[in-house]
N, C-alpha and C positions, 0 to 999 in steps of 0.2 A: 504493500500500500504506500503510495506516493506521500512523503510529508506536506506538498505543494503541490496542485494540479489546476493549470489554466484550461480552458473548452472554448475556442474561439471569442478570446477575450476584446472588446470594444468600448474603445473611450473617445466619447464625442462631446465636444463643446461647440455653443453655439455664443455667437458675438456677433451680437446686430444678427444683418441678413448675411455674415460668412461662417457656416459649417465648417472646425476643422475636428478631425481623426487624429486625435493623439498615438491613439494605438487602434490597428486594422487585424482584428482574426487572430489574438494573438495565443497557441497551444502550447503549453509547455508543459514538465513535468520535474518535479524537484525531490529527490530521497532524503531521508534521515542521515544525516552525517557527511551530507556532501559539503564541498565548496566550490560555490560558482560563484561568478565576476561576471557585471552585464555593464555591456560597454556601448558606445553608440556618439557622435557627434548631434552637438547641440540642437535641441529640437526632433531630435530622434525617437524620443516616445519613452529613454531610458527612465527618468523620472516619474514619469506615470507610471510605468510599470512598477517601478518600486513602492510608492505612493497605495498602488492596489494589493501588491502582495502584502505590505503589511496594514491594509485594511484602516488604511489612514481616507480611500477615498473607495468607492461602488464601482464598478463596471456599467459603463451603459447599455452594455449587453452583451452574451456570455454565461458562464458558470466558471467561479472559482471554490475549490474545495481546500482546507485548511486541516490536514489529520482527518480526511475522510468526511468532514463538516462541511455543508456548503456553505460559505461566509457572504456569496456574492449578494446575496437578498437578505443582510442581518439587517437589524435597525442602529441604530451608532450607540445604544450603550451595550447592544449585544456585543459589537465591532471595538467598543472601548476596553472590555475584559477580553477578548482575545489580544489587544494591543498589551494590557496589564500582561496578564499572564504566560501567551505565550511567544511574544516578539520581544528581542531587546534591542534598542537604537540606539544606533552609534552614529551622530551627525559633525561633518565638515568641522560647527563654529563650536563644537563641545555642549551650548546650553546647556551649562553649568548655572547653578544661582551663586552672584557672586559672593553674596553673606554668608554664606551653609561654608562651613568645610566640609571637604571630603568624604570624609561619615557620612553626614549630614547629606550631602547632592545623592551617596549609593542609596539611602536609606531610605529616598522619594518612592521609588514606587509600590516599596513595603508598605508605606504610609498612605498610599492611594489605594490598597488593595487590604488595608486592616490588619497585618499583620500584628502580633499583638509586640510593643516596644520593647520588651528583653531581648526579643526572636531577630525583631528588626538588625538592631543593633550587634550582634553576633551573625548574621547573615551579612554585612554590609563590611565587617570585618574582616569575613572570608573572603569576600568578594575583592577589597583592597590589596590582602594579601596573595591571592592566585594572580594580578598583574603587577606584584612585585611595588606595592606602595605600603607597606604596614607600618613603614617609618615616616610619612604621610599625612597621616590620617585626619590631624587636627588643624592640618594647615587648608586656607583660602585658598580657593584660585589664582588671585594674584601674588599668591605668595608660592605659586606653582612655574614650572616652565611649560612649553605647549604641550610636549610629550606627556609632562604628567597630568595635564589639564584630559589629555584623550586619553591616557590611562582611567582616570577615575570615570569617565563614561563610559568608556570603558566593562571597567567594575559595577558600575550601576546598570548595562544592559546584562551583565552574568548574573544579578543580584535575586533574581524570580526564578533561575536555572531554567530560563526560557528554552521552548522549542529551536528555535532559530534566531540567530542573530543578526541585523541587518545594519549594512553600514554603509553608508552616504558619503561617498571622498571621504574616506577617514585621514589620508595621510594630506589631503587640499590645503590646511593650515599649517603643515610643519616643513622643516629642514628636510634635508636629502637624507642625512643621516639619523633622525629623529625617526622619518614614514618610514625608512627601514627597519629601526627597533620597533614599528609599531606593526609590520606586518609580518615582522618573526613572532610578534605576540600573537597576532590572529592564527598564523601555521600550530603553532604550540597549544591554543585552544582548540581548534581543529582534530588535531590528533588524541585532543581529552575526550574528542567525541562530538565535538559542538557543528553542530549546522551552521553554514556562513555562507550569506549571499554580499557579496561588495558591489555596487556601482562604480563605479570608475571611467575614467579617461585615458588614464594611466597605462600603457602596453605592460608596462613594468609591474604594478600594481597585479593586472590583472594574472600574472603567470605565476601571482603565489599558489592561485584559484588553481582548482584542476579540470574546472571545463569553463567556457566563455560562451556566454549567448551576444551575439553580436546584434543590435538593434538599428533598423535603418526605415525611416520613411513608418515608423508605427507599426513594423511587422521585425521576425525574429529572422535576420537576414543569412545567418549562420551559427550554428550548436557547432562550438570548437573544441575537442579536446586537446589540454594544454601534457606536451609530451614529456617523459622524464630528462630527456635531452634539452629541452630547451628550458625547463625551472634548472639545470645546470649551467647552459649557458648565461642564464642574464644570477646565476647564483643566488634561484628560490629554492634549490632542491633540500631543504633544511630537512 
């Protein structure tokens, strides 16, 4: 059973009198434990697609299934506990709250979903500690560098031991040397087990991924898989 299955997935907006097709017919199929990278040049439909698989926006037409769930037809607070519970987000700018330390940013969606605060709080810990921030914890944002700022989003998309994880140009705000400590961390969750879908731009980016859906014009222009020879050559074969 597919962790993710698209069925001729359709996203249409209309502005004034111009129709446009964000995304046209789009079928895919995503397992438990993969890692895929969806790539595509701007206005390509990459974003919406992302946007629907984590149930952030509907299909205007279609069926998308979620762990065998059909999600496409939920109502938004059905779609808001599927975001709780089982997607974690990892975006570009971190939204981080700049007041919370660290604890406190992992310890949000505990907090939106009830967890009771001893649990939070020990959850949110573990979650610090598996990206390597336990020394961390009490510090601000600004009192962070970028890396650690997406470490703790990090930590705060592990924080639910979500289904999958989804990440938005995670390495788009950092150094050359930072996005790469940042995407040996994603390989190293990966192999804990973690589902991990990336958007990206990035060629680079993408060949941590072991398969690439290449996005063009609102349809799925190419399913790539990324070979062991080449996560050597650009040196993701970690």
């Amino acid at each position: 059973m597919p962790l993710i299955e698209t069925r001729e997935i359709w996203k249409t907006y209309e502005m004034g009198a111009t129709v446009v097709h964000a995304l046209r017919g789009v079928s895919l199929s995503i397992n438990k434990g993969d890692y895929v990278a969806i790539m595509g040049p701007s206005g390509s439909g990459k974003s919406t697609l992302m946007n629907l698989i984590g149930c952030l926006d509907t299909p205007s037409s279609g069926e998308y299934y979620f762990k065998d769930k059909q999600v496409s037809h939920m109502t938004d607070d059905e779609l808001a506990v599927i975001r709780n519970r089982e997607i974690g987000f990892v975006f570009q700018t971190f939204n981080l709250m700049p007041r919370a330390t660290a604890l406190h940013n992992v310890e949000l969606p505990l907090i939106y979903n009830g967890t009771p605060r001893l649990n939070r709080e020990q959850k949110a810990r573990k979650a610090l500690n598996i990206v390597d921030l336990g020394d961390r914890m009490l510090h601000r944002p600004n009192e962070l560098s970028g890396g650690q700022r997406q470490r703790v989003a990090i930590a705060r998309a592990l924080v639910n031991e979500p289904s999958l994880i989804l990440a938005d140009e995670p390495t788009g705000n950092l150094d050359s040397k930072t996005g790469l400590e940042i995407m040996q961390l994603f390989s190293r969750l990966h192999k804990e087990g973690n589902t991990i879908i990336i958007v990206t731009h990035e060629r680079e980016v993408a060949t941590y991924a072991d398969r690439v859906l290449h996005i063009l014009d609102g349809m799925v222009d190419r399913d790539e898989v990324i070979t062991v020879a080449e996560k050597s050559a650009n040196g993701t074969n970690l």
